[in-house]
PANU-750592 format. One record per residue (C-alpha): residue in one letter; x, y, z. Coordinates in pm, whole numbers, padded with zeros to 5 digits, always signed. Layout:
BEGIN
aXYZ;...
END
This chain:
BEGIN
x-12156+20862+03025;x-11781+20741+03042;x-11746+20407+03236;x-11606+20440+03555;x-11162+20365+03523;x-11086+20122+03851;x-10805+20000+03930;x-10785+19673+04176;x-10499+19658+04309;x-10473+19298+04531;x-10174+19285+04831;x-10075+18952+04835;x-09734+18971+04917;x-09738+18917+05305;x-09585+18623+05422;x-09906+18437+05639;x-09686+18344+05901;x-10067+18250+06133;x-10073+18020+05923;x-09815+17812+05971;x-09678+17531+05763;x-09977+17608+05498;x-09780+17915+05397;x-09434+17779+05466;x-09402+17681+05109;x-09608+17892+04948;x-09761+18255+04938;x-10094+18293+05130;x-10305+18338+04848;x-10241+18034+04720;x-10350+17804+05006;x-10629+17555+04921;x-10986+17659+04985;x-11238+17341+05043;x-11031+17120+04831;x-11095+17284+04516;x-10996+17667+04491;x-10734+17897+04589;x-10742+18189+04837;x-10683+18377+04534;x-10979+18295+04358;x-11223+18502+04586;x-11096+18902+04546;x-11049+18765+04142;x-11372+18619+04104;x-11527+18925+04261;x-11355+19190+04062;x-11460+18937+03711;x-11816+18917+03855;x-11805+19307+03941;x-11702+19374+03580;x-11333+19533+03722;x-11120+19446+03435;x-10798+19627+03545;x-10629+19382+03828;x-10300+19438+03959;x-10173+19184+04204;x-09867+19263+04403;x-09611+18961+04479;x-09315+18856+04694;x-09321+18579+04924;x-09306+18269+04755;x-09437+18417+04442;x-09393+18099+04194;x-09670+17908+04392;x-09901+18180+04296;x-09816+18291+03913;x-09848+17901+03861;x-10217+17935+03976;x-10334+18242+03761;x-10200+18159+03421;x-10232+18507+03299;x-10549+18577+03471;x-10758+18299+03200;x-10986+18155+03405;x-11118+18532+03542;x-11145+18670+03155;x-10847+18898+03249;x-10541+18754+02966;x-10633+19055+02760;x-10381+19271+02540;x-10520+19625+02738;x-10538+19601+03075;x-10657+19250+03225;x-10380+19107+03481;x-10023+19291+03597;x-09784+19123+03804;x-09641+19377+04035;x-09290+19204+04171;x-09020+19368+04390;x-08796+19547+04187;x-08438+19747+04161;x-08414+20039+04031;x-08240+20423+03998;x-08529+20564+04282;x-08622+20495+04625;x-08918+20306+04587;x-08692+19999+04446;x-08648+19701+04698;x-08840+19450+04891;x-09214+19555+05036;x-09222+19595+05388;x-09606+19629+05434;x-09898+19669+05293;x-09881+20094+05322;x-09522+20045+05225;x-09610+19835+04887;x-09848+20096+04818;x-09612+20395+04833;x-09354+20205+04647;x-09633+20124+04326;x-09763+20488+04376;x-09597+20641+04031;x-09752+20324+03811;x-10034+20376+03951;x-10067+20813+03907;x-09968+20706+03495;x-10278+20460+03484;x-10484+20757+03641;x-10795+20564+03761;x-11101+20759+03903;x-11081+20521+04232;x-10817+20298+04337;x-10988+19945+04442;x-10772+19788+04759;x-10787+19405+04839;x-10575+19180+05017;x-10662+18764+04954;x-10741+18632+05285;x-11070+18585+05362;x-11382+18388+05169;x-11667+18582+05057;x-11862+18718+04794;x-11885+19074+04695;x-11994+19357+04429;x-11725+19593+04420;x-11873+19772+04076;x-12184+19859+04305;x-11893+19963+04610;x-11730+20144+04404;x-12010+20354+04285;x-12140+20418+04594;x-11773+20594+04727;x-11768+20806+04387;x-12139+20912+04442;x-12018+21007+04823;x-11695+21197+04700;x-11536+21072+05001;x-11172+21002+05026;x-11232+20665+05150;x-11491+20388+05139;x-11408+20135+05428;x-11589+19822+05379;x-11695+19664+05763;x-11827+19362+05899;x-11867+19224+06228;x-11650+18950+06384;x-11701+18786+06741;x-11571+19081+06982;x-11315+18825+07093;x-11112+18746+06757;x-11182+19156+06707;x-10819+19214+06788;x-10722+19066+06506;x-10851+19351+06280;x-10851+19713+06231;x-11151+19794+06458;x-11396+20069+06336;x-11644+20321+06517;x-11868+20432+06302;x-12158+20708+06331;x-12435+20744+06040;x-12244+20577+05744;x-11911+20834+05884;x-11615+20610+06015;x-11523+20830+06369;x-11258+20627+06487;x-10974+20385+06332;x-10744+20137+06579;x-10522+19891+06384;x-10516+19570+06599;x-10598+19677+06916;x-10505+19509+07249;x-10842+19550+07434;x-11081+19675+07159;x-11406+19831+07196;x-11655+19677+06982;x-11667+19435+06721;x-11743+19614+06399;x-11391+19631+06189;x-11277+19706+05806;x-11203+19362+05626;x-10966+19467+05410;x-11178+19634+05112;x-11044+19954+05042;x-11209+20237+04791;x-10984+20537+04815;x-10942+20852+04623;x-10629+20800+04423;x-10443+21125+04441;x-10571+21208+04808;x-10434+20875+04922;x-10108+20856+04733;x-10036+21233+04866;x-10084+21162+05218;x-09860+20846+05162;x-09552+21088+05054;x-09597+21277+05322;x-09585+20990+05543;x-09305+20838+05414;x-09149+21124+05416;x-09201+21191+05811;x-09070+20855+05890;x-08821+20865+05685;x-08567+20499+05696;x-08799+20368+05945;x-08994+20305+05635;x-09413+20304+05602;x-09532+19960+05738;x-09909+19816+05737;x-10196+20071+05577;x-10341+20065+05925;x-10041+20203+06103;x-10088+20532+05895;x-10257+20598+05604;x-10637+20479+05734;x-10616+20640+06098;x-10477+20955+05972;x-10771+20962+05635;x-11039+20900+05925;x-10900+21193+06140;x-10821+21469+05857;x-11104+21361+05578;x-11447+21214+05528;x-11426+20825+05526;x-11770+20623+05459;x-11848+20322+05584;x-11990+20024+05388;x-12168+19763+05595;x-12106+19446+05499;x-12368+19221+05571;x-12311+18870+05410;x-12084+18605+05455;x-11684+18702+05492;x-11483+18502+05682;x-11120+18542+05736;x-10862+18262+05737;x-10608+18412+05870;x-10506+18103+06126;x-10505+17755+06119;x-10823+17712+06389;x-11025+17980+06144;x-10904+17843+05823;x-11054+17464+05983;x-11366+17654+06121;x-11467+17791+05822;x-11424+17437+05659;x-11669+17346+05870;x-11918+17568+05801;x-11924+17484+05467;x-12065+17172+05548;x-12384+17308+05672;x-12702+17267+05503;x-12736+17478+05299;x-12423+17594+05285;x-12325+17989+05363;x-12139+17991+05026;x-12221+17857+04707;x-11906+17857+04495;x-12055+17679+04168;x-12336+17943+04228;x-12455+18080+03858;x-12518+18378+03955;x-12162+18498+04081;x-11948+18165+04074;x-11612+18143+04229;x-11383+18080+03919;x-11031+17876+03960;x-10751+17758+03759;x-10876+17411+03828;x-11172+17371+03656;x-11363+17042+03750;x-11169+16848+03431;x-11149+16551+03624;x-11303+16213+03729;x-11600+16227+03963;x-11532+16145+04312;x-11555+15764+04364;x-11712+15602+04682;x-11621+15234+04672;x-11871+14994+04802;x-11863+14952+05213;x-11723+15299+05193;x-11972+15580+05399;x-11873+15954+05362;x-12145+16125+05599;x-12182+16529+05575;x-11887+16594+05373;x-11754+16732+05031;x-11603+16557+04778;x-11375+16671+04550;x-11317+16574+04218;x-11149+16273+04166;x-11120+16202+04526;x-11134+15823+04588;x-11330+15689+04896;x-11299+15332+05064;x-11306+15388+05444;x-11509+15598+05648;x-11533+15988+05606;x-11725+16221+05834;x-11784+16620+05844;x-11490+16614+05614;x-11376+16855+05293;x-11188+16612+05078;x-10961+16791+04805;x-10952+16692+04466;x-10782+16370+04391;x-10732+16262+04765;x-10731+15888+04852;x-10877+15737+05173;x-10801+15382+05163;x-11043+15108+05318;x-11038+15089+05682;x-10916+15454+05711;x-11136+15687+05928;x-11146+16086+05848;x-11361+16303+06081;x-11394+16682+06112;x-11110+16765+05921;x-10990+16900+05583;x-10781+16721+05346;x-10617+16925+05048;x-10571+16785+04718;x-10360+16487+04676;x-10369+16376+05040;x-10367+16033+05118;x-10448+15852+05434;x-10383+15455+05440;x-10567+15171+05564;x-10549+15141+05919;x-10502+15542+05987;x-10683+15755+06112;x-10747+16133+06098;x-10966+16375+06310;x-10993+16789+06384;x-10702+16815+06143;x-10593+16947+05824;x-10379+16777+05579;x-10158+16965+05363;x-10131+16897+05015;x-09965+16583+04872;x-09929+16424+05256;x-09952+16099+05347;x-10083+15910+05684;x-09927+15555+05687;x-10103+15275+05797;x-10173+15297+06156;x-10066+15657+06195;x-10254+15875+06379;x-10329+16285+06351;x-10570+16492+06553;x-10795+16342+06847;x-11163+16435+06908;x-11220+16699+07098;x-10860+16827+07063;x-10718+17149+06900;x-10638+17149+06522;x-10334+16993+06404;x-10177+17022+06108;x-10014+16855+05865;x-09712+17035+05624;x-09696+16989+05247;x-09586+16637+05136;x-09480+16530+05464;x-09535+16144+05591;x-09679+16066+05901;x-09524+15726+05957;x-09741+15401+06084;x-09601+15469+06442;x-09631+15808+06489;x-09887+16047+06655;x-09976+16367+06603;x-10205+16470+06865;x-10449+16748+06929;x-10277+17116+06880;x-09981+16905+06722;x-09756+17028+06409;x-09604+16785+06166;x-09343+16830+06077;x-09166+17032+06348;x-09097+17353+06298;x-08719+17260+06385;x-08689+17056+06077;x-08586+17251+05795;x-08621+17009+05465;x-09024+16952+05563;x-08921+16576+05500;x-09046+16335+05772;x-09007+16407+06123;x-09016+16241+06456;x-09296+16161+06648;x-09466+16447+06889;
END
C-alpha cells in the first residue's frame, strides 16, 4: 500500500499581540517554553514523532527570531534534500495572492497553488500556540478512513476562557455547529487549532470565498472556511483527551508554568517515548546550586546558576540568581538575571533581563507582571502586581521609569 502524502502546513505568522512584550520582539512561536524550548518545538516535534516529513511553516511577523531557531529543520530530522522543511514568506509577485497575510484563512488562500502542485492526500493544519503532545499520523488516518472533508481536533477548556476559541457542538463524532470566538458561548468543548482537511474541497471553497468578499479580503479560518465546511459537508470530530494547553496570554502562558511544576508533571518533554526536540539541545553546564542556596519545587535549566532562594519557579537555561535574591512563583527565561538584594514573585522575566539590586517585580498574591526582553529593572524601581516593564509608551524597550 502507498504511504499516505501529508502535508503540515504550520501558521505561525500572527503577530501574538495577548501576549504582550513576549512577542514584541519576536514572532509567537518563538517565545520560551519552561526555560528550555520554543513554542515552536511542540507542532514540530509532533509531526517528527508522527512520522510527517513534509512541514511547511508560514512566516511574517518578526520572522528572523524564528528561522534562527529551526536551522533548517535539524533538530526534527527534517534538513532533507526532498521534502523536510519550507519556509513559506510573504511574497510579490505577477498574481493576486502576492502581499502580506492577513489571517490565517487568508494565508491559506494565498499558498493554495503550492500547495494543489505538491498534491497531498490530506492537508495537515497547525498553528504554534499551545503545549501538548499529539499523533497526527494516527489523526490523520482516522479523517482519510472517515472520507470527511474535515477532521476538527477538540478539547475542553474552562467554559469561562471558552470565548477565546472557536467553540464546537458536536453530536456522535459529527461537528453540528461552528462559532469563532463567541461573546457568550454555549459550552466548553472547542477546536484547538488541529486541522485535517480534504485538500481540493477546502482550497475550492476558499476561492469561492475570496471571491465573494472580494478587497475585503479572507481573514481568520474561523470567520469562513470552518463554519461554512460544518454547514455544507461532513466534518468529524476528534476528541482530544490529554494535555493541551494554550498560551495565548501572559496569565495562561504563567499558569501553565506552573503546572509544570506538579508532581508528576502533566508533560514530560525529555519523555523517550515522544520527546519534545529543540534547537537547544542540553550542551551545556548542569545547573549549579551554590551552598546556602535552596531552590524548593522548581526547574532548573541548564546552566542556570543558583545562590539565593528560588521557589515554584521555572528557571531558563543559563539564568543567574545571585545570593540574597528571592524568586517565587514565577518564570525566568534564559539569560535572566536577578541581583542580590532583589526580589521577584508571580512574574515572568523576559529573556536577557536584569533585576538590580533591591528592585522589585511582582507581589504575592498579585496579577502577573511582566518583564520585556533585555530590559533593567533598576535598584529603585517597582513593578508591582499586573505591572508591565517597560511601558508600552517606550519605544527602544531600553529602561523605563518606575510604575
Amino acid at each position: 500500500m502507498a504511504r499516505t502524502r501529508t502535508l503540515a502546513l504550520i501558521l505561525a505568522g500572527g503577530k501574538g499581540g495577548r501576549l504582550e512584550h513576549l512577542t514584541r520582539d519576536r514572532a509567537k512561536p518563538a517565545v520560551s517554553f519552561a526555560g528550555t524550548h520554543r513554542l515552536i518545538d511542540f507542532p514540530l516535534s509532533n509531526c517528527r514523532n508522527s512520522d510527517v516529513d513534509d512541514v511547511w511553516i508560514s512566516v511574517q511577523f518578526n520572522p528572523i527570531s524564528l528561522s534562527e531557531h529551526l536551522a533548517n529543520g535539524r533538530p526534527w530530522d527534517l534538513d532533507r534534500t526532498t521534502g523536510g522543511l519550507l519556509l513559506l514568506h510573504p511574497r510579490q509577485g505577477h498574481d493576486d495572492r502576492g502581499g502580506f497575510v492577513a489571517g490565517t484563512a487568508d494565508g491559506l488562500w494565498r499558498f493554495a497553488p503550492l500547495i494543489r502542485e505538491f498534491a497531498p492526500d490530506a492537508l495537515l493544519v497547525l498553528s504554534a500556540d499551545a503545549a501538548y503532545r499529539c499523533d497526527y499520523d494516527a489523526i490523520v488516518d482516522e479523517h482519510l478512513e472517515a472520507r470527511t472533508d474535515l477532521t476538527m481536533v477538540t478539547t475542553e477548556v474552562d467554559p469561562d476562557d471558552a470565548g477565546r476559541y472557536g467553540v464546537v457542538r458536536s453530536e456522535g463524532g459529527r461537528v453540528r455547529e461552528y462559532r469563532h470566538k463567541p461573546d457568550e458561548p454555549e459550552g466548553s468543548l472547542v477546536a484547538n487549532e488541529i486541522f485535517v482537511f480534504r485538500p481540493d474541497r477546502a482550497l475550492d471553497l476558499l476561492d469561492s470565498l475570496a471571491e465573494e468578499v472580494g478587497e475585503e479580503g479572507l481573514e481568520d479560518l474561523g470567520d469562513g472556511l470552518l463554519p461554512t465546511l460544518v454547514e455544507q459537508g461532513e466534518v468529524h470530530e476528534h476528541r482530544f483527551e490529554g494535555f493541551w494547553r494554550d498560551v495565548g496570554t501572559v496569565d495562561a502562558y504563567h499558569a501553565v508554568h506552573q503546572e509544570l511544576l506538579e508532581n508528576p508533571s502533566p508533560i514530560d518533554l525529555d519523555d523517550p517515548g515522544w520527546p519534545i526536540f529543540t534547537k537547544e539541545a542540553a550542551r551545556r553546564a548542569p545547573a549549579h546550586v551554590l551552598a546556602d542556596a535552596t531552590a524548593q519545587g522548581s526547574l532548573l535549566g541548564p546552566a542556570a546558576t543558583i545562590g539565593g532562594h528560588v521557589e515554584r519557579s521555572v528557571i531558563g537555561r543559563g539564568v543567574i540568581v545571585e545570593p540574597g535574591a528571592v524568586v517565587r512563583d514565577s518564570v525566568v527565561l534564559p539569560g535572566a538575571i536577578v541581583r542580590a538584594g532583589a526580589t521577584v514573585e508571580r512574574a515572568v522575566l523576559d529573556e536577557r533581563t536584569e533585576v538590580a539590586a533591591g528592585g522589585r517585580v511582582g507581589e504575592a498574591g498579585g496579577d502577573v507582571a511582566l518583564v520585556g526582553l533585555e530590559a533593567t529593572v533598576g535598584e529603585d524601581d517597582h513593578v508591582p502586581g499586573g505591572g508591565r516593564f517597560p511601558d508600552e509608551d517606550d519605544a527602544d524597550g531600553s529602561r523605563s521609569r518606575a510604575l
